[in-house]
N, C-alpha and C positions, 0 to 999 in steps of 0.2 A: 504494500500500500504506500502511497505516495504520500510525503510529508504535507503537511499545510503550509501556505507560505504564512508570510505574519500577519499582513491582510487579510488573508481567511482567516488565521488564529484569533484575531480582534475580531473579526466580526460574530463568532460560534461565541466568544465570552460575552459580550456584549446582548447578545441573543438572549443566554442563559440569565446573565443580569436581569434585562428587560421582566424577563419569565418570573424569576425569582421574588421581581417587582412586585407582581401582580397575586404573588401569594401562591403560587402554584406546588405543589407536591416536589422535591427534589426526582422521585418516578418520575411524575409528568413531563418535565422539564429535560429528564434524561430519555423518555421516548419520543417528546418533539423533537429535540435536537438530531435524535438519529434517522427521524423521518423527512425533515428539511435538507440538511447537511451530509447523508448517508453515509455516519459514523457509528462505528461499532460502542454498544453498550459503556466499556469502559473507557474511551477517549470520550463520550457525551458526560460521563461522572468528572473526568477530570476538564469540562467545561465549567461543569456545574463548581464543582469547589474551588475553581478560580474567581468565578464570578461570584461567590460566596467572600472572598477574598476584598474583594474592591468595591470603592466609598463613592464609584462614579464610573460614568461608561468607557472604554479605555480607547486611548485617540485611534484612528485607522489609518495607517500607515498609505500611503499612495502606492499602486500596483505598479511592477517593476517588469521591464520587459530588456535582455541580453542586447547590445546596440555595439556593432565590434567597427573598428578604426582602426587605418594604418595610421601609426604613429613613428616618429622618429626615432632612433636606438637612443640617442643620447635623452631624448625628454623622455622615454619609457624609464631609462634609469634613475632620474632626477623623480622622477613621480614615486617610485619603488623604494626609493632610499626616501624620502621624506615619510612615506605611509609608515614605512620603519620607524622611522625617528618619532612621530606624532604617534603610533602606534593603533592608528588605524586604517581600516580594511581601503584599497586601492580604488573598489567604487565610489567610496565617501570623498577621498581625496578629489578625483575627477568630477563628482557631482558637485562639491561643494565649489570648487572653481569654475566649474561653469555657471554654476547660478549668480556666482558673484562677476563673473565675467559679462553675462546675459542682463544682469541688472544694472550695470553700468552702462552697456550699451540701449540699454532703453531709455535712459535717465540722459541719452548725450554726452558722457563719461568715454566714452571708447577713446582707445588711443590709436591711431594712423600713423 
């Protein structure tokens, strides 16, 4: 069976919250889950006592979809060694410069 991504993982807790909300039977809550989401009994439990867990709906992460680029050897290294250094993962690295590169250039900021 194929993992959830984290989007899906928020939106089954967030589900089960709602459910939880409304007063529903921890049963109940674990056979909706598995008839919406067609998750096995015990992955809908461990929905359920997450959303047991939290004081509020949990945010939904934006769906991600693989986007591949040739890029240079030299700036593949520079991007690699910094994710190192900063100690986070290589999409963050790249996403996060691009949003700040993409915000500038909307704002008039771009450099030429």
């Amino acid at each position: 069976m194929e993992r959830a991504s984290k989007t899906e993982l928020a939106k089954r807790i967030n589900r089960a919250f709602l459910l939880l909300k409304n007063n529903l039977s921890s049963q109940q809550i674990i056979l909706t889950l598995q008839k919406e989401f067609g998750v096995s009994e015990i992955q809908a439990y461990r929905y359920v006592q997450q959303a047991k867990k939290s004081t509020s709906l949990l945010p939904v992460p934006e769906s991600t979809k693989i986007f591949t680029t040739k890029l240079a050897y030299s700036l593949i290294h520079r991007v690699r060694a910094f994710s190192k250094l900063a100690g986070i993962p290589i999409t963050q690295v790249i996403s996060q410069a691009l949003e700040t590169y993409l915000k500038q250039a909307e704002n008039g900021q771009k450099e030429e």
